[in-house]
N, C-alpha and C positions, 0 to 999 in steps of 0.2 A: 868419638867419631865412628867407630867399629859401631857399637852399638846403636846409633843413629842410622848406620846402613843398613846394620841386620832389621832394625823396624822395619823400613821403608821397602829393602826384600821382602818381607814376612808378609807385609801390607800387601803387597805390588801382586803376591804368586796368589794371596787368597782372593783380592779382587780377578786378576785375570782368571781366576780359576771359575768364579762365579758369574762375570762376564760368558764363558763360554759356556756354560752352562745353562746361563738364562738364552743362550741362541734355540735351545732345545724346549725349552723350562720355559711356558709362559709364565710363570709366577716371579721372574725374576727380571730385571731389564737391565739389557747388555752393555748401553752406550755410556752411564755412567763408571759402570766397574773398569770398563775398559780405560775411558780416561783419566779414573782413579792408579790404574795398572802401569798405563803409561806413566805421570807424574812419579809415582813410585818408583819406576825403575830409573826414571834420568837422575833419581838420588841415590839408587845405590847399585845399578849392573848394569854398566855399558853394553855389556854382552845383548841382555836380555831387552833393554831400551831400543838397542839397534835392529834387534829382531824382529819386536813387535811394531815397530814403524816403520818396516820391510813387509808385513807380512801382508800375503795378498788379502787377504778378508777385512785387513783392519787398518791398513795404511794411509789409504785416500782419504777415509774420515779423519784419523790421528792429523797426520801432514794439513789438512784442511783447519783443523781447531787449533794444531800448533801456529800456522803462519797467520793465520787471519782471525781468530778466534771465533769460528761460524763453522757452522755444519748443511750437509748437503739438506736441501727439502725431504726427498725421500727415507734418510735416517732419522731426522728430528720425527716425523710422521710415524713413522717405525716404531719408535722410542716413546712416544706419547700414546700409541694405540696401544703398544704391549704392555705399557705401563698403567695406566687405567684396566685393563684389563686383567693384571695382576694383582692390582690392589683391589679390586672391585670381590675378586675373589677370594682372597683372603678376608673382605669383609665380609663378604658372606658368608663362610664358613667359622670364621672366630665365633665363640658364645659369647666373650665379655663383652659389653658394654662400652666399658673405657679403652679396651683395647679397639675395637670398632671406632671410637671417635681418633685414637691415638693415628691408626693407617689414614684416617681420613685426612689425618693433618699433616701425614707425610707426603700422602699425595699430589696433595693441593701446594704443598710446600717444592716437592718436585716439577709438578706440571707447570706453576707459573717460574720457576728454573730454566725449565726446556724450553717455553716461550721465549724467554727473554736474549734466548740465542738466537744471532743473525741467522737465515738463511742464507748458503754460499752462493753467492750470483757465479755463473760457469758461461 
């Protein structure tokens, strides 16, 4: 059980960490890390679970994908532009070949992901 928690800590601090980073980082997109951060911490730090769905930057979306499982329009928008725009670039940049089709297929693997999230009617 210990050891199940520290995973899920361990998970939770390096996606939240990558989350805010991709706020900065176009190369990186925010909304999955964070809901990965989220889930992570409701399994292993109350502490840091209640923090992060307190906190002003990131609550209204958390609280929206917890109760209703949909996201606001203007973040899913957010999340699909930066994210196309991260992978787009990274593909241009990689030289290999198969790594160029490998992001191509995480993208597409992503973006029809983000899709298939409600938009929150408000």
């Amino acid at each position: 059980m210990v050891i199940k928690r520290g995973f899920f800590l361990v998970i939770g601090l390096v996606s939240l960490s990558l989350g805010v980073i991709g706020i900065a980082l176009p190369l990186l997109p925010t909304v999955p890390f964070i809901l990965l951060a989220a889930y992570c911490f409701a399994r292993s730090s109350t502490r840091l679970h209640h923090w992060l769905m307190t906190h002003p930057w990131f609550a209204k979306s958390l609280t929206s994908w917890q109760q209703q499982r949909a996201l606001p329009k203007g973040v899913k928008r957010k999340a699909t532009v930066m994210t196309t725009v991260s992978f787009t670039i990274s593909i241009l940049i990689v030289p290999l070949m198969w790594v160029k089709i490998m992001l191509f297929c995480m993208l597409c693997g992503l973006l029809f992901y983000l899709r298939r999230i409600p938009d929150l009617t408000e």
